[in-house]
N, C-alpha and C positions, 0 to 999 in steps of 0.2 A: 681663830682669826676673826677681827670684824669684817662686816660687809653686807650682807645681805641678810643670813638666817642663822644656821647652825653649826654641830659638829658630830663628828661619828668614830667607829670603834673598828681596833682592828689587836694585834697585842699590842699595837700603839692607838691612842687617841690622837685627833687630832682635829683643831677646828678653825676656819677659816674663810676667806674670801680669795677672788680671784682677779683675773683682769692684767696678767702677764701672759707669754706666747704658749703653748703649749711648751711639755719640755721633751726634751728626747730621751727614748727610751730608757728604762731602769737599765744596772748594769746586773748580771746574774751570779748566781753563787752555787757553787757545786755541792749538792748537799756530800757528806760523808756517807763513802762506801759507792759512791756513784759516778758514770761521768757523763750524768746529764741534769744539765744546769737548771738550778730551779729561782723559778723570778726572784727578783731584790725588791724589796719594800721598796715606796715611794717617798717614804720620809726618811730625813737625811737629819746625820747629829752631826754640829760642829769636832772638829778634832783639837781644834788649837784653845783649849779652855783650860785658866788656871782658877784656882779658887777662890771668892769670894772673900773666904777669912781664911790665910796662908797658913796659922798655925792651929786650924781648929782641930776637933776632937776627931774630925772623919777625915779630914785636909789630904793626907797619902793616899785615903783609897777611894776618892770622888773620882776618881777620872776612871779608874781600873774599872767600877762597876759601874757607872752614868755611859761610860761614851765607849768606853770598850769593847763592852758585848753587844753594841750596835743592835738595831732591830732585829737583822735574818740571824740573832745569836752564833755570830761568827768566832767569841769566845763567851768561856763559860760565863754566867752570871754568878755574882756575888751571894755569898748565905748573908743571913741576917744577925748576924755575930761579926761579920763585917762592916756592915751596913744596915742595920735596922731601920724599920720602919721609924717615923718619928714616934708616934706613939706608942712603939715598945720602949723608947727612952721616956717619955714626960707622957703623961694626959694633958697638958698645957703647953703647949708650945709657944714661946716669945719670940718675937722678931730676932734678939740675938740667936736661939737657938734655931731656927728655919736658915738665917743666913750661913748658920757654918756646915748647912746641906748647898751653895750654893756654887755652879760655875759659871765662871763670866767668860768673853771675847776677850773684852776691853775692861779696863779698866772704871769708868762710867756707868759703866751695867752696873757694879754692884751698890753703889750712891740712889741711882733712879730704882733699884727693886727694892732699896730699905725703906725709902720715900713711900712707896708703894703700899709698902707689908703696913709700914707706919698709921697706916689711916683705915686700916681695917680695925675692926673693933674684935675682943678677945675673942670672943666664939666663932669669930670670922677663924682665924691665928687657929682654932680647934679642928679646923680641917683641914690642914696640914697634916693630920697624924697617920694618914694612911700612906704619903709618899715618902720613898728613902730621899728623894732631892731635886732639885732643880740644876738645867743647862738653861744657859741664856745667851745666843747668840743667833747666826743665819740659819736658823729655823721656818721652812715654809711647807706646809702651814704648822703650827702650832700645836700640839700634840702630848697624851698620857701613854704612855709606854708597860705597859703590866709587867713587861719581859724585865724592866728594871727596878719598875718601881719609881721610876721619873714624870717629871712633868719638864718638857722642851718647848721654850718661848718664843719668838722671834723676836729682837731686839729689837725690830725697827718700831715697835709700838710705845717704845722707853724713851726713845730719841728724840729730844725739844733743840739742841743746836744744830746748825749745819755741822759741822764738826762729826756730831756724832752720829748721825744720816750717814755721812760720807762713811763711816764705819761700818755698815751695815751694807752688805752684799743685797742690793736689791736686784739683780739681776736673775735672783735664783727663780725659777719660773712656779707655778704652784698650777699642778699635775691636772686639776677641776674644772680648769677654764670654760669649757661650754656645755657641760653637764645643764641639762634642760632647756637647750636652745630651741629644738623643735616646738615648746606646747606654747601654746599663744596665751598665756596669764605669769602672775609672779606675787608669793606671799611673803612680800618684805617685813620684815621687822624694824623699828627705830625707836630708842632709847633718847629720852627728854628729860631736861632738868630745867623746873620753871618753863616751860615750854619751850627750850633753844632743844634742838636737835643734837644728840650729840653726834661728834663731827662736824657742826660749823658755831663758827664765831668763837667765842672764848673756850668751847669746848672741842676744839679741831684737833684732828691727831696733829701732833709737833707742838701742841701750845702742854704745859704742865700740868694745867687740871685735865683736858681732855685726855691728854694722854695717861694721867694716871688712872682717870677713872675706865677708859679702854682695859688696861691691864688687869686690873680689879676685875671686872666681867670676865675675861678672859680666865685667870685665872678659876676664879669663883665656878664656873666653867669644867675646869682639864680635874679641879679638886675635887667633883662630885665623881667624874671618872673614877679616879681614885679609891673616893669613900664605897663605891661602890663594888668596885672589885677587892677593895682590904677592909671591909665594914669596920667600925669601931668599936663595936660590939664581938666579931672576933676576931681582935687582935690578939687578943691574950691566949687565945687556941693555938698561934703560928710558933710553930718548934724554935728555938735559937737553934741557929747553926744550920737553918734546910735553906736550899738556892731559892731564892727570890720566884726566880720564875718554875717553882714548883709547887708553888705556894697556889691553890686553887681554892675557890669560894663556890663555883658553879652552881647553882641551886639554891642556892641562897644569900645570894647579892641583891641588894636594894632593888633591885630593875625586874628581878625576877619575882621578890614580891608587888609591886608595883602591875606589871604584867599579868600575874595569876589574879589580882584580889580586884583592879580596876583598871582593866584592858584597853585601851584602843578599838575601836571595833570599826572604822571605815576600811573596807577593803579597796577602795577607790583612790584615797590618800594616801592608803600606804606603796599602793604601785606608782601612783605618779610620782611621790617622794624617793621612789630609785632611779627614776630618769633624771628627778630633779638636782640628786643628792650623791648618786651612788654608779651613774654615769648608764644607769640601763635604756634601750633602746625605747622610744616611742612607741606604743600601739597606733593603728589610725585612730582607734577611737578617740586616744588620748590628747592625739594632735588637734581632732575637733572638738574638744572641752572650751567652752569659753568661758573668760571670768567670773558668768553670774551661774551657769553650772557647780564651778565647785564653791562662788559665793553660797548658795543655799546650803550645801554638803556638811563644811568647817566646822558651825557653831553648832553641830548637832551632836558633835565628842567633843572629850575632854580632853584635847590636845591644848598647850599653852602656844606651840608655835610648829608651823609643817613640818620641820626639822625633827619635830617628835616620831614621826611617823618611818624614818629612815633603820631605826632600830630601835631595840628596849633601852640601850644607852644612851643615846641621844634624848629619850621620853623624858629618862630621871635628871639627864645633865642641863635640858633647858626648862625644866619643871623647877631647879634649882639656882639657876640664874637668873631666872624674872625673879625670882623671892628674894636671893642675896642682895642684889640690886635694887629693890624697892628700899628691903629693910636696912643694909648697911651705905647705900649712897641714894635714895632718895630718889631715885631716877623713877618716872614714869613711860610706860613703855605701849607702844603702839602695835598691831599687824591690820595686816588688810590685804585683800586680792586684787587683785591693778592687773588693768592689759599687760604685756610680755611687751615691750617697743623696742626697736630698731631706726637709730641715726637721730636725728634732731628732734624735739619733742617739747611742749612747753608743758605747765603743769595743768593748763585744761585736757590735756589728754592722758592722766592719769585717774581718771575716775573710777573710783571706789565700788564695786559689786557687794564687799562684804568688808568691814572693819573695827575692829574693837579696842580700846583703854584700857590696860590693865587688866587684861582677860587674868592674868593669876588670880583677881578678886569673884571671878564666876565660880558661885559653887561648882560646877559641872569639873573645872579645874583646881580648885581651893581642895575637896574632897579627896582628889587624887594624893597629892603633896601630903596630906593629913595620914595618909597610909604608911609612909613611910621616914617621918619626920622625928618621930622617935630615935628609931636603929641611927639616922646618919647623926645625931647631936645629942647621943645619950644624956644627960645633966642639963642639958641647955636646949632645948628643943622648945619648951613651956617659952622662951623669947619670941623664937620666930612663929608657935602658936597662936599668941597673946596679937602679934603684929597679925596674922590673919585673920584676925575678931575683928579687927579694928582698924583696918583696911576702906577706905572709900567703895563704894560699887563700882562694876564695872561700866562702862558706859560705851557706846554702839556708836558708831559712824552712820551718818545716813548713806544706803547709795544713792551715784549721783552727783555727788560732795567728790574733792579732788583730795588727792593723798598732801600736796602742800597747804590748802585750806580748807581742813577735814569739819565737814557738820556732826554737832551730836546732836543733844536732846533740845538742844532751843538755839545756840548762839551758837557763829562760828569761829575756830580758832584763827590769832593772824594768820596770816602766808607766814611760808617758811622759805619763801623764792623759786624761783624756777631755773630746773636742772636743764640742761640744754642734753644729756647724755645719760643712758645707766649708769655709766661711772662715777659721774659726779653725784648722782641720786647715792650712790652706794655708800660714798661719803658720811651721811647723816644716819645712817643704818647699820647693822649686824649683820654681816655676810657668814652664812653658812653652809657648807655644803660638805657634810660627812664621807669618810671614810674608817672602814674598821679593814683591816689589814690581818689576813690570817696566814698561817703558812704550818705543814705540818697537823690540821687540826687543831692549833693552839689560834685564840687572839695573842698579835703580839704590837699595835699600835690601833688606836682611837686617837681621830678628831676631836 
C-alpha cells in the first residue's frame, strides 16, 4: 500500500499504509487433528471474484487456487500443472498473457489493470514470471502470498470515478494503525515526478496518471516478493505437478543472497524498524532517540529506505522499487528523518535532521542492488545496469531545511504546501509498514 514507507513478509506479502480504526480481532481456525484454535492471518482475500478474461486458458481454476486456499491454507493449494507459475508457461509474458491470471470485483478492475500492465515496459511484464496470478479487489493491505503464488491488490488505488470508489469497501480497517506511535521521529519516504509529489495535484490517488503510477509501484513492489521467493533462474528446477505451497527456495532466494554477501549491519535500525513496522514494543531508550540521533545513524548503511531494515524481504523488495520506479516511470524519490508530530502542524515544523534524493544513486546502495540484479532479470538485467551507470548522483538535504521546502547543495526546491495533519502529509508519500505473517513454521503472506 502507499503512504508512508514500506512492506513486509509473512506466507503472504503485504504492503501498505494506514490511517483506519484498528480492526477487531482476526477470526481463528482450528488446526487439523486439534481443538485448539490457532490465530487467522490478518489478511483477507475477496471471495466474490470472477475472471478478468472469462474464457481464458486457467479461467475454471483461478478462483479454486487464488482465493480458495485462503491464507491459513484452509484448503489444499493448487500444483503447478494446474496452475503454473507464469514463467513455466512463457519467459515473456504480454499483458494479454498476465490478464488471463487475473480476478476482479467488478467489472472496471479489469479495464484500469490493463491500463496499468499497458505502460510498463517489456522487462517490466518479465517479472511477472514468478506469480501464478492476480486478485484485485477489497484487499487491505496489499499483499504476496507464497502459499499461492498470488499477488492481492486493493482496488481502491485503480479507482478514478466516484462510481468506482463507491465499489470499493473502504471501510475494511488495516491491522498497522499505530505501529510506532511511541518513538518521537518518522522516516518518510515520497516519490516526485518533475518535482510534484506524487499524491497531489495531477498526480493524486483518484486522478488516472497518479493512480496508475501508484499501482505500478505497488505492484513493482509485491513482484520482487515474488521474484524472490520463485527466482527466475529456478524456475525451471520446480517439478510440474508439486502444490504450490511446497515449492520452497529457502537459501537461496534473492534476499538471502543479498543478506549473506551485503548485509545491513545497524542493529539500532533494525529494532526501531519492528516497533515502527512490525508493531514491537518501545524500548525507553528508543522512545528517547531524537530525529538527529538516528539522523547521524541512516546514511552510514546501505539501506534505500527504514522499511529495509523490518526484514531481508522487505531489503530486496524496496532496493527494487526505487530502481523500477526511477527506471520505468521516471519518478525521483526522497526520504528524510522529520520529528514524529501530533495534531495540527505547518511545514516549519518539519525540519529535516537527515535527508537524501535518490539515495538508490549512492554507491553505499547502488552496490547492494548490483548483488543481486542478475538472478532477478536473467537476459535483461544489463537494462537496469546500464540505467545505474547513468543515474544522476545522489543529493543530500541540508538539515534545518523543511520536508515541504527541502535545501540541497545550493538552491532550494518550491514548497510543496503545508500539510495541516500526518494524514494529509501521507498523501504525497509511500506508506509502509510491513508485515510477514507465519503460521506452522511456514511464511505464508508478505507485505
Amino acid at each position: 500500500m502507499l503512504a508512508y514507507g514500506t512492506c513486509a513478509l509473512t506466507l503472504l506479502t503485504a504492503c501498505g499504509g494506514g490511517g483506519s480504526p484498528a480492526p477487531a480481532p482476526p477470526l481463528s481456525v482450528v488446526q487439523p487433528g486439534t481443538q485448539t484454535p490457532a490465530p487467522a492471518s490478518p489478511f483477507r482475500i475477496p471471495d466474490a471474484v470472477t475472471p478478468a478474461v472469462l474464457f481464458g486458458p486457467y479461467a475454471k481454476v483461478l478462483e479454486r487456487c487464488l482465493v480458495a486456499p485462503g491464507v491459513d491454507g484452509v484448503a489444499p493449494s493448487c500444483n503447478t500443472l494446474e496452475l503454473p507459475l507464469i514463467g513455466q508457461d512463457t519467459d515473456t509474458p504480454s499483458v494479454d498473457t498476465i490478464m488471463a491470471r487475473v480476478l476482479v470485483e467488478a467489472p472496471w478492475m479489469t479495464q484500469r489493470f490493463r491500463e496499468v500492465l499497458e505502460l510498463m515496459p517489456p522487462e517490466g511484464l518479465r517479472f511477472f514470471r514468478s506469480i501464478t496470478g492476480v486478485v484485485i479487489g477489497t484487499v487491505r493491505p496489499s499483499f504476496y502470498a507464497p502459499v499461492t503464488g498470488g499477488i492481492y491488490l486493493d482496488a481502491l488505488y485503480l479507482a478514478i470515478t466516484p462510481k468506482q470508489i463507491d465499489d470499493v469497501d473502504r471501510s475494511t480497517p488495516d491491522f498497522r494503525e499505530d505501529f510506532g506511535s511511541a518513538l518521537s521521529f518518522e522516516i518518510p519516504a515520497r516519490y516526485l515526478r518533475n518535482g510534484t509529489p506524487l499524491g497531489q495535484g495531477d498526480l493524486a490517488l483518484g486522478t488516472r496518471d497518479g493512480s496508475n503510477i501508484i499501482t505500478s509501484l505497488l505492484l513493482y513492489h509485491e513482484l520482487t516478493h515474488a521474484t524472490d521467493f520463485f527466482p527466475p533462474d529456478r524456475i525451471d528446477a520446480i517439478d510440474r505437478g508439486r502444490a504450490i505451497d511446497e515449492v520452497s527456495f529457502a537459501g537461496e532466494r534473492l534476499s538471502d543472497d543479498l543478506r549473506v554477501n551485503t548485509p545491513l549491519t545497524s542493529w539500532r535500525l533494525r529494532s526501531l524498524a519492528g516497533v515502527r513496522f512490525l508493531g514491537d514494543a518501545a524500548t525507553a531508550a528508543e522512545r528517547a532517540l531524537e530525529p538527529d540521533d538516528v539522523g547521524r545513524e541512516f546514511p552510514l548503511d546501505g539501506a534505500v529506505d527504514w522499511y529495509a531494515y523490518a526484514t531481508q524481504f522487505e531489503d530486496l523488495a524496496m532496493l527494487f522499487e526505487a530502481l523500477w520506479t526511477h527506471y520505468a516511470l521516471g519518478l525521483d524519490r526522497d526520504i528524510a528523518v522529520l520529528p514524529l508530530l501530533s495534531g495540527p502542524f505547518s511545514c516549519d515544523d518539519l525540519v529535516v535532521a537527515w535527508g537524501e534524493r535518490n539515495r538508490l544513486a549512492n554507491p553505499a546502495v547502488t552496490n547492494r542492488i548490483r548483488q543481486v540484479l542478475p538472478r532477478a532479470l536473467p537476459s535483461k538485467a544489463y537494462l537496469l545496469e546500464h540505467h545505474l551507470d547513468t543515474m544522476p548522483a545522489s543529493e543530500t538535504m541540508l538539515p534545518g531545511s523543511t520536508w515541504c521546502a527541502p535545501v540541497f547543495a545550493s538552491a532550494p526546491l518550491r514548497s510543496f504546501g503545508a500539510p495541516t495533519s500526518l494524514l494529509p502529509l501521507a498523501g504525497s508519500v509511500v506508506e509502509r509498514r510491513p508485515r510477514v505473517w507465519q503460521r506452522d513454521g511456514r511464511i505464508r503472506a508478505i507485505q
